[in-house]
Every structure is written in C-alpha cells, then in structure tokens.
C-alpha positions in Angstrom: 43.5 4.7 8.4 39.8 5.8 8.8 38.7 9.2 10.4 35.4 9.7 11.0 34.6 13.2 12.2 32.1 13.8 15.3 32.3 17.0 16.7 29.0 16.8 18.3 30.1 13.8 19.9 32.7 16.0 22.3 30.0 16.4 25.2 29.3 13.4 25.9 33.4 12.2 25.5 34.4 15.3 28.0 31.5 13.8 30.5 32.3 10.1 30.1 28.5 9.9 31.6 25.3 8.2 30.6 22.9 11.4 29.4 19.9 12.0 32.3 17.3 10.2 30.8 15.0 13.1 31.9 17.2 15.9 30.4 17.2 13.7 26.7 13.6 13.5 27.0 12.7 17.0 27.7 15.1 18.3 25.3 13.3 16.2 22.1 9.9 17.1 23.3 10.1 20.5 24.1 7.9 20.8 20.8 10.1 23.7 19.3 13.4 23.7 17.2 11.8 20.4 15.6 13.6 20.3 12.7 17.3 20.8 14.2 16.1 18.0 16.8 15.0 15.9 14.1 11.6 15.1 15.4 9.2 14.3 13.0 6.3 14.3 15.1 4.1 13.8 18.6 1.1 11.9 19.9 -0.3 11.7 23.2 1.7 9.2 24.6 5.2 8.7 21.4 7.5 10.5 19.8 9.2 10.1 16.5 12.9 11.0 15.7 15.4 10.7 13.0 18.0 8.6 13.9 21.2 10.9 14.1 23.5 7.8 12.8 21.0 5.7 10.6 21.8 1.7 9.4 20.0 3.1 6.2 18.3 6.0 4.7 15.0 6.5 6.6 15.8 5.1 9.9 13.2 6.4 12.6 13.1 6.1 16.3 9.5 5.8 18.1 9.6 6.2 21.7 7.0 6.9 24.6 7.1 10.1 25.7 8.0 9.6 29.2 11.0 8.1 30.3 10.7 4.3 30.3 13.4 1.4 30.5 11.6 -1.8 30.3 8.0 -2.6 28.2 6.7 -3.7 31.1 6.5 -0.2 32.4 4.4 0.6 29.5 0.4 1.3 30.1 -1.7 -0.4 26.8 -2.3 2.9 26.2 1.4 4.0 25.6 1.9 0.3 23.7 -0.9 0.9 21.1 0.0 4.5 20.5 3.2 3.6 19.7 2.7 0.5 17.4 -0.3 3.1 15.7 2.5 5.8 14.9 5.2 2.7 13.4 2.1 2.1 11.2 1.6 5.4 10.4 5.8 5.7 9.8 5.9 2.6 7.4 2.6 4.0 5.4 4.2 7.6 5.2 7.4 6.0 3.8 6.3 3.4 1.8 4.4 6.3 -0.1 7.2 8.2 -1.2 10.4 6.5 -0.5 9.6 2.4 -2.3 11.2 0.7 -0.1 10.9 -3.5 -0.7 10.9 -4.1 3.5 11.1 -2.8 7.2 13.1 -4.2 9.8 11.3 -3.0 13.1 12.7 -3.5 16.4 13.9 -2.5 19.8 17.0 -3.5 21.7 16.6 -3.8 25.7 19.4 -3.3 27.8 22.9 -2.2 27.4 23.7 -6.3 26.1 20.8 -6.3 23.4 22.6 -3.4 21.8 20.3 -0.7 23.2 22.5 2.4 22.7 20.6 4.4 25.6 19.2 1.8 27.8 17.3 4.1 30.2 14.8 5.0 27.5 13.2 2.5 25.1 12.9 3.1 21.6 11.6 0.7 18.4 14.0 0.9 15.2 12.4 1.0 11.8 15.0 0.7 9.1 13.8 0.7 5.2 15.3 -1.7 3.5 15.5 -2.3 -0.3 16.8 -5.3 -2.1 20.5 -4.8 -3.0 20.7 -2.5 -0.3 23.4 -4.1 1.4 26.7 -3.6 -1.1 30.0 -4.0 -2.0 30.5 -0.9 0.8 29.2 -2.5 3.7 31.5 -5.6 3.3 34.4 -4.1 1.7 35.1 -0.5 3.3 32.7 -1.6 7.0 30.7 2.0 5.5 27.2 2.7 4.8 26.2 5.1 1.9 23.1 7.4 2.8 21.9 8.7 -0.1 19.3 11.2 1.5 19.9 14.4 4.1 18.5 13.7 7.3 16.6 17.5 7.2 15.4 16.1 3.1 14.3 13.3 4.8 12.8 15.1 7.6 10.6 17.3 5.3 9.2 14.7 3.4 8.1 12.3 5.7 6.3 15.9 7.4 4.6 16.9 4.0 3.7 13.2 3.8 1.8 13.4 7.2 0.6 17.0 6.4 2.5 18.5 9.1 4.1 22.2 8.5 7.6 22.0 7.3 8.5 25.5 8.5 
C-alpha cells in the first residue's frame, strides 16, 4: 500500500468545508510572505501562483484578482491582463526551463475538474517530450524534478523581480 503524507491538508479534512473564496483570495494577495505563498507575481487585475500539487515541474496558476466563478463575470480588462501575464509565464519559462510544449487551460465547475470552483484559474503545465513515463503508468506517480521555492526563484530572476 501507498501513503502519501499531507499534513497541511488537516484544515481543510477537520472543516470538511469549501475554503471562503474571499479568505483564499486575500490570503495569496496580501503581497507579503510571497515566497511561502508561492506567488510569483501581480498585475492590476491577475495573480500568478505555483501550483501546490503540480501535473509537472512548472505548473502555474493565473487567476483574476478578485473573486470570480464564471468568465462571463470577467471585464475585458481582467480577460487581456490575464492572457498578457500566461504570455509573459510561457516566455519566462521557455527561457530557462526548454520545455517542447504548454498545455494551458481552466476547468469550470466542480464537473470540469475545477478543484476550487468559486474562483477561476488557467492551468499552464510545461510539457516535454517523453515526459510522460514508465511512473505515470506503472506506479499512478509523477516525478518532479525541481523544488517548488527553486522554481519559484527562477521564474522571479527571469522577470526581474527581487527574490528576497
């Protein structure tokens, strides 16, 4: 048998309660404690995250900033800044990490997979060719070959933005 160990899963186990979309919101945009939050950076309007349990090495999340469910709550500004700063992700990372692809996306609802429905977020996911192996479809494991705080201070040195 498998264990996979997830302390910092407890809270959420103990509540057995959907997070306050607010509460998740203000706590990754309170613009300090960056790098234990895992946020890489800020615009305007989007935020972009580390994802805490990546598909792959270098798996961002981009979100608005405020709390949205649905794209059609989105303004055009809030749309553009978004799809500007995935750009500006996939240009940072194809600088210093290779990779042969992307897979951008975002799941809507609770039924398309979207792991906190109350706040939409697009996916990118660096893919490389062979990067699916004998792990994945032997053991049902991934293999991360980077930190996420390694990870983290590249892609900030990358957009010139302080590490410290």
């Amino acid at each position: 048998m498998d264990r996979l160990w997830a302390p910092w899963r407890l809270q959420y186990v103990k509540t057995n309660s959907e997070p306050n979309i607010d509460d998740f919101i203000a706590h990754y945009d309170q613009q300090t404690n960056d790098r234990e939050n895992l946020v890489v950076c800020r615009s305007d309007l989007s935020i972009v995250i580390l994802n805490r349990f990546p598909y792959n090495n270098g798996h961002l999340l981009v979100a608005p900033r405020r709390a949205l469910a649905e794209l059609e709550e989105m303004t055009d500004e809030e749309m553009i800044d978004g799809q500007k700063l995935i750009r500006d992700m996939i240009t940072a990372m194809k600088a210093f990490m290779n990779p042969a692809g992307f897979n951008v996306g975002l799941n809507l609802g609770r039924a398309a997979g979207a792991g906190l429905p109350g706040h939409l977020h697009w996916h990118i996911v660096p893919r490389w060719s062979g990067d699916i192996n004998f792990m994945t479809v032997c053991s049902d494991s991934r293999v991360i070959v980077q930190s996420l705080d390694e990870l983290w201070v590249q892609l900030r040195t990358q957009l010139g933005l302080p590490v410290e």
